[in-house]
N, C-alpha and C positions, 0 to 999 in steps of 0.2 A: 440300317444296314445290318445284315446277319454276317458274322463272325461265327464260325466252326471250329476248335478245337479237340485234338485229340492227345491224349497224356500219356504215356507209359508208365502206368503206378502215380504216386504225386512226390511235391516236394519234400524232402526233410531235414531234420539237422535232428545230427546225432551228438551227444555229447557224453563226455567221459569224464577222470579224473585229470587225463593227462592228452585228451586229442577233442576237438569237433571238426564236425566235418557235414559242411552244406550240401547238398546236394537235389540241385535244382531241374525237375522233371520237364522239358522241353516240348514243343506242337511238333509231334513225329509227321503233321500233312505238310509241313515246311520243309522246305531244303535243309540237311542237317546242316545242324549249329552246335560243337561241345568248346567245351573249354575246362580245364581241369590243372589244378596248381594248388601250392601252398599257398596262406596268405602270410605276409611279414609284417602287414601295419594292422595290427590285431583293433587296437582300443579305435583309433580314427575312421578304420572299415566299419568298426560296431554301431558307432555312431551314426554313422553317413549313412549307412541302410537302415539305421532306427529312423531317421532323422526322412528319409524316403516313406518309410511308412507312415509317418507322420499327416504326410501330403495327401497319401491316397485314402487316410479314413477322415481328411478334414472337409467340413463342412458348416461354414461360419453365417450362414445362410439367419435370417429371424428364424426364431425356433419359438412359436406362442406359448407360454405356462399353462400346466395341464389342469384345468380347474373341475375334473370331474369329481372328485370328493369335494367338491366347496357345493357344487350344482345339487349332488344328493343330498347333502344338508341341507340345500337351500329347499328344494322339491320335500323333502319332511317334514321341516316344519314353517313352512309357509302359510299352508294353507290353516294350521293353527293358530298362527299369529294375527294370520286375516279375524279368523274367528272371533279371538276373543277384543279386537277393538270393536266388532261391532256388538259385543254383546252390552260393553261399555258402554254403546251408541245407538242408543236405541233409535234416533232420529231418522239415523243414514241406513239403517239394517236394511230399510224395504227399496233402498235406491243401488245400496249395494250389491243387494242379493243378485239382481241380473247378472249385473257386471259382473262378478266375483263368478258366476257361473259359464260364462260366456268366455269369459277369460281362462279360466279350466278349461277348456275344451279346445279353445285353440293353442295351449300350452302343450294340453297331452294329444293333439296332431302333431304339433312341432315336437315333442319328443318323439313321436313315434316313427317317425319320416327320419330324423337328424340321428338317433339314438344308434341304432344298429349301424351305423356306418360310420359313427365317430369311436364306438368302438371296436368295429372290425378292425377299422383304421391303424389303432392307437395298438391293439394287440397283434397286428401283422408287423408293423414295423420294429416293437419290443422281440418281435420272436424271429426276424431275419437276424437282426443285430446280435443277438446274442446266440441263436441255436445255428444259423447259416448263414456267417459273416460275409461268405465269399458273394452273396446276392448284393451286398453294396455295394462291390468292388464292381466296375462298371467293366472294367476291362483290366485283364491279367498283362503284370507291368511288362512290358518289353524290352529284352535285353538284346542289344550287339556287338557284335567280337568283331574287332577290327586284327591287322597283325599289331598295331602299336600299344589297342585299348579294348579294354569291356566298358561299355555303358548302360543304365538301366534307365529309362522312363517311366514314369507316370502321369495320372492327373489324379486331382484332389475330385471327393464324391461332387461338389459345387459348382465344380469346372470351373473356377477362375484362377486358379492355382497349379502349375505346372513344375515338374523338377524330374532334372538330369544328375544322376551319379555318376562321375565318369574317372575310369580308375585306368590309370597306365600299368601296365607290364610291371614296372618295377614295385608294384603294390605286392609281387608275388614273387614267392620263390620255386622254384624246380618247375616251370612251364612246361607240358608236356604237351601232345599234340593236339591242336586244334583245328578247330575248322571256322572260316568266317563266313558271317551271316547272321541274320535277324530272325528273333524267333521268338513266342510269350512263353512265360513259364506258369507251373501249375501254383500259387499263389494261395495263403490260406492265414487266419487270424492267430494260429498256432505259433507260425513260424518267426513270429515279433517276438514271443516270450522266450523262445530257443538262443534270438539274435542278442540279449541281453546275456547269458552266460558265455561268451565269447571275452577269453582273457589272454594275457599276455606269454603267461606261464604255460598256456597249451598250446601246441601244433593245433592248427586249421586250417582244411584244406577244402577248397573251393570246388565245386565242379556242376557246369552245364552237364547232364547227364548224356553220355552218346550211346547210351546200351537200347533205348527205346527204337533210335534207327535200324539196329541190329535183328530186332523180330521177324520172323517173315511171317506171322500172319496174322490180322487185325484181331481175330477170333478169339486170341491173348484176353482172359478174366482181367488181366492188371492194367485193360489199357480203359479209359474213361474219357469220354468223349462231350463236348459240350457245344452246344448252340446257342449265342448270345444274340438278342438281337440288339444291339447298340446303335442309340440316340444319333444320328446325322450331327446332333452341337458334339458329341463327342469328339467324333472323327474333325471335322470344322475345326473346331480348338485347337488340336494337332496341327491341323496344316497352319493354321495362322499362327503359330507359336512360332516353327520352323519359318514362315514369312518374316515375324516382327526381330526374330533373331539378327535380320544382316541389315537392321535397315541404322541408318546415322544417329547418336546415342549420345550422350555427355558421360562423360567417365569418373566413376570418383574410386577415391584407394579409404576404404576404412580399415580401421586397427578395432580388432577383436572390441577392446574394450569399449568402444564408440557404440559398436552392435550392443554391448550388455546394457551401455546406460540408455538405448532405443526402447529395450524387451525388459529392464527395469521401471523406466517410466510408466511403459502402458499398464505393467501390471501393477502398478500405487493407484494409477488414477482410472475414473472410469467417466467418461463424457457422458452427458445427461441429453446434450445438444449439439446439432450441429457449428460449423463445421469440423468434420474428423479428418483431418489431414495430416500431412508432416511438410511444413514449406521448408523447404533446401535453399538457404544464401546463399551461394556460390561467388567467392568471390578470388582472381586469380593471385596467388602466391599468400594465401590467407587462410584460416583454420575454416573448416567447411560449419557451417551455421545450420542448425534446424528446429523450427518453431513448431511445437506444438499445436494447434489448434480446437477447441474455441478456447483455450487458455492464454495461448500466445507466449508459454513457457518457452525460453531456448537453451537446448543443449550446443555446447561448443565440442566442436569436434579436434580438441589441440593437437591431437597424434595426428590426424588427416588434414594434408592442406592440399587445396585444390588445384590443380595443376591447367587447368583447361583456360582458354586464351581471351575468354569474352565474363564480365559478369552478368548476374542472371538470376531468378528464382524460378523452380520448379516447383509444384506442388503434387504430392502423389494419397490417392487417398487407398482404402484396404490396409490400414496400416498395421491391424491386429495379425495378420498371418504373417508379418514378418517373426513372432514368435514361433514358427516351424524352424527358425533357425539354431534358436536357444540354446539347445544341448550340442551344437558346434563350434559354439564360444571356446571352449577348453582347449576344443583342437584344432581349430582352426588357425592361421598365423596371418592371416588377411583374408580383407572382403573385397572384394570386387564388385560394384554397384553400375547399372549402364540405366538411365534414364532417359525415356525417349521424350518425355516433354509433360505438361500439368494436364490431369486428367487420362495420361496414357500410361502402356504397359512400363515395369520397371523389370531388370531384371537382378538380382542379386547372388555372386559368385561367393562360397565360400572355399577360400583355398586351402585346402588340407596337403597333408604329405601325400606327394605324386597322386591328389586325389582332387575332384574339384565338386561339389555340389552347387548346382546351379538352379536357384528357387525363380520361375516367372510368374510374376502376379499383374492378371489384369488391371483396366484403370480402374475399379475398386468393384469390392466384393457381389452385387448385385449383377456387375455386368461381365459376363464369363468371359472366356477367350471366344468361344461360338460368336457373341453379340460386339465386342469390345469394337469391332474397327473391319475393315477392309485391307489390312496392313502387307497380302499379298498385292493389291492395287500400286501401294506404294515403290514397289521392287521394281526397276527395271524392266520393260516391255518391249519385245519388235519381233517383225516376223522371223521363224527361223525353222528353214524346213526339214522336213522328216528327216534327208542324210545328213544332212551338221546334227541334229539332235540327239541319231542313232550312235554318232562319231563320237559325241562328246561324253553320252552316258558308257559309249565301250571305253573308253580313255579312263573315268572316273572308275570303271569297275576291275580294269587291269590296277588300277592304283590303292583302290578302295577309299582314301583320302587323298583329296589334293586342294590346288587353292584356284580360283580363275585363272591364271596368271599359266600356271602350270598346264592347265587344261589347254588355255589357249598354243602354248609352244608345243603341247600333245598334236594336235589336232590342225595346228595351221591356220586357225579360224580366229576372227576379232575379239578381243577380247568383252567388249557387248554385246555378241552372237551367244560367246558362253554364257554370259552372264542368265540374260533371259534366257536361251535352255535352261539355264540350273534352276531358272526361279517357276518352269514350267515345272522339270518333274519334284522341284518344292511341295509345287499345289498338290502332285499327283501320290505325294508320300510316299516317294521313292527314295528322297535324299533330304538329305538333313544339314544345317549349318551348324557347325560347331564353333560357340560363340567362346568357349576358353581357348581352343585351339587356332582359330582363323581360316579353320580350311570348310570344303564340302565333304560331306562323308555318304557313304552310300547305304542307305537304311531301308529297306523296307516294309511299309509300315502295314501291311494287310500281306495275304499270301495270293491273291491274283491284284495285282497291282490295275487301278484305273485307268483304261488307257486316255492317252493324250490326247486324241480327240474331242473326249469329251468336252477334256478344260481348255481346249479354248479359249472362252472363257472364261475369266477366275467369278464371275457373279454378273445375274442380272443385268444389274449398272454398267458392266463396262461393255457387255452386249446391244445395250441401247446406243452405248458411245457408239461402237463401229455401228450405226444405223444411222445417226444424227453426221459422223466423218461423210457416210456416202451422200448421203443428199447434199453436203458443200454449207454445214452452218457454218462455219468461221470466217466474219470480216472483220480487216482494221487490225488485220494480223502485227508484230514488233516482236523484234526480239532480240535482247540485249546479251554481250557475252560478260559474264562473270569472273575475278579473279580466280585460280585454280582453275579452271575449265568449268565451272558451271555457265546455267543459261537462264536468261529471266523471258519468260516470255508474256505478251499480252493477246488479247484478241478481244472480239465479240461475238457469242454465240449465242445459236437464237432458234428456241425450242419451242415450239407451238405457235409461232409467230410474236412469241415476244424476245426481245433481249436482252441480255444479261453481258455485263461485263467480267471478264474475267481473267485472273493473273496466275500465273505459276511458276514456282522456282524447282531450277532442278542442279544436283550437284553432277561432278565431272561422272561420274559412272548414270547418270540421267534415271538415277532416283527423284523421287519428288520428296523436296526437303520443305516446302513450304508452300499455300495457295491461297488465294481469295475467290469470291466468285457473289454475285448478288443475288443469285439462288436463295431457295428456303431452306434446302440443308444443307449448305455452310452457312447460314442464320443461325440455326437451332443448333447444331455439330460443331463449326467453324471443322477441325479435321480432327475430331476427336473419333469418330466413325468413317475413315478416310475419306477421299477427295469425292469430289461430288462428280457428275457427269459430266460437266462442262469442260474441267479441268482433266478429265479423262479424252475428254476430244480433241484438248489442244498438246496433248502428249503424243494421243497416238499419232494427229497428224505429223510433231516434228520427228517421233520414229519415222514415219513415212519420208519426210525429210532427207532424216540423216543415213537412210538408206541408200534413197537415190543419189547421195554423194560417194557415199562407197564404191554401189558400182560402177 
């Protein structure tokens, strides 16, 4: 997908003896966006945006050791070494001699073919990183001003790593006038080592730049313009981030200190083998337990006892990027951890003053948010046409934050009418869950937003569902109602002529909280890459369902 920005001058931060002052250069092709204030929580802001930039240069990805000085050793004196065993050997000299020469030759093709391209390689990437930082930053972070809040997004270079800084109003003092709205800022490796001389003793004052709106004409030397074309897993990560936010999660409360002895341990030990995990005991009115693994070391967590109503173990692996949190240990006064299940995303809140950084890590570091799951699959689905749609996004954009709830007494509409709107224009990175807050906020996350037709469908897979629903696969339909309003449902569905049994649970807002299916991928998956077809068809048909009951 191509991304066009255009900047007015760029970022800066100025500092003094006795003032700094941020000032962040905004996409003047976007609807203006400023915002401009003191700041009051000087040390904890410094942090939380170190702590963001953290995210967006991480990349924990295998990194192979560079053995090019070992290879030109090797390649010098090699072929002396050969030499002189055979002169030792006079037996083998005349069996060797081919070979030794045969082997030259297709060594120095395979240098000659490998060479220039291991190290174009190797010196393109040493000279982005250091001469033109801003080439690994895949996309310039995205900030939006709500009237309650500023928040910044990004993602990590690896895309499995995502994080929200989100800062209320009262983070700042003398708020002057704003304007609300989404917009990227101009972003660059300078501005980390600026964000480090931020101190208590000085005024700093914050400001989205709204002068670059002001220009009338593009022709301006100071405005700098950029075209990215940005990876499709990019954008994908985003939206499934925003999906995996509201879906049903195990809650845990950590105390600062719980977090340091997490990001102490890992840095004492370094695993040779697998498994690299952290199992979570959970067990209710009990200090939270976490093993280690392949040691099976456990840290007790005596400050955090588990509050949640079932015991359990969870296991989440990626466990090295929890060290992006480190340096908010000091300031932080709680964590907030939501765990969607073993082998899926986790997300990690830390609570600052009136500030909250909010870390999502994939189910572990090879598999991004792009790859991780289907986890918009999971949200709530049914039809809901174009006027409830247009209703509900005008409702959320006179509010700019609201909760379902709210939406629905806006609007008049069911409350699971809202719902799947909100989790349409989700897909379409319009709107955003705010998982500290509990409401929908409204974000947009490109400047010509996707239209809704496209997405439809949210993937593929759930495209084939409504193809398999219309031909009439499901027999031997059941379906059992649940305490709290969920539904268990059963059926048999039968795709090529074979069939498959299949079960799925869904909670009172008819999310899918659980499924089986005797498929190959929920074989090889189980719902670690969401639900499979099957269990997409016996959803959509009870949407269908519980439609025809409504009207």
């Amino acid at each position: 997908m191509k991304f066009e920005y255009r900047y007015y001058g760029a970022s800066t931060v100025s500092n003094s003896t006795s003032a700094t002052e941020m000032r962040f250069a905004p996409d003047t092709l976007r609807a203006p966006t400023h915002f401009v204030a003191q700041l009051n929580k000087h040390i904890p802001f410094r942090e939380a945006i170190s702590a963001l930039h953290d995210v967006v240069v991480a990349d924990q990805r295998y990194q192979p050791p560079d053995k090019t000085a070992y290879l030109a050793w090797r390649a010098q004196n090699e072929d002396p070494a050969l030499a002189e065993l055979i002169d030792r050997n006079a037996d083998l000299r005349a069996r060797m001699a081919p070979l030794t020469e045969e082997l030259k030759e297709l060594r120095a093709k395979k240098n000659l073919i490998l060479k220039p391209f291991a190290a174009a390689q190797s010196k393109y990437f040493d000279y982005i990183y250091k001469a033109n930082f801003d080439a690994w930053v895949v996309l310039d972070p995205v900030i939006t001003v709500h009237p309650d809040r500023v928040f910044f997004e990004c993602f990590s270079r690896d895309e499995s790593s995502y994080a929200s800084l989100s800062c209320s109003h009262e983070v700042f003092d003398r708020v002057g006038d704003f304007a609300c709205g989404t917009t990227n800022v101009d972003y660059s490796e300078g501005l980390y080592g600026e964000f480090q001389k931020i101190r208590d003793y000085k005024s700093t004052r914050l400001a989205i730049d709204p002068t670059g709106f002001q220009v009338a004409t593009a022709g301006d030397p100071s405005f700098k313009e950029e075209k990215i074309d940005v990876p499709e897993t990019w954008v994908r990560g985003f939206l499934q981030v925003s999906s995996a936010m509201n879906l049903p999660a195990r809650r845990l409360d950590l105390h600062p200190m719980d977090v340091h002895n997490f990001c102490h341990f890992l840095r004492r030990k370094k695993e040779r083998v697998g498994p690299r995990s952290i199992r979570f005991v959970l067990t209710p009115g009990e200090p939270i337990r976490a093993l280690f693994e392949p040691w099976n070391d456990e840290l007790v967590c005596r400050r955090s006892i588990y509050q949640g109503n079932a015991a359990e173990e969870i296991r989440i692996w990626g466990r090295r990027r929890l060290m992006l949190l480190e340096r908010l240990i000091p300031v932080a006064h709680s964590f907030t951890v939501h765990l969607m299940g073993s082998g899926m995303p986790s997300f990690w809140i830390a609570n600052l003053p009136d500030m909250q950084l909010t870390l999502g890590l994939s189910g572990w570091t090879a598999n991004d948010w792009a790859r991780a799951g289907q986890f918009d699959l999971l949200a709530p689905r049914g039809a809901v046409d174009d006027d409830s749609k247009s209703r509900i996004f005008a409702a959320l954009g006179r509010r700019w934050f609201a909760s379902a709830d709210q939406l629905a007494a806006d609007t008049g509409l069911a409350r699971s009418m809202v719902e799947s709107a909100l989790t349409m224009y989700t897909q379409a990175g319009r709107v955003i869950y705010d998982l500290t807050q509990g409401v929908y906020r409204l974000r947009e996350l490109s400047r010509e937003p996707l239209p809704l037709d496209v997405l439809r469908f949210a993937s593929a897979l759930e495209e084939k569902a409504a193809t398999l629903l219309a031909v009439q696969s499901l027999s031997e339909q059941a379906s059992e109602a649940l305490p709290e309003g969920g539904l268990r449902l059963r059926a048999r569905s039968k795709e090529n002529g074979r069939p498959y049994q299949v079960m799925l649970r869904l909670d009172a807002d008819r999310r899918i909280v659980d499924g089986s299916c005797e498929c190959n991928h929920y074989t090889q998956n189980r719902m670690h890459k969401g639900p499979c077809v099957h269990m997409l068809v016996l959803r959509m048909d009870q949407a269908r369902r519980d439609a025809a009951l409504d009207a």
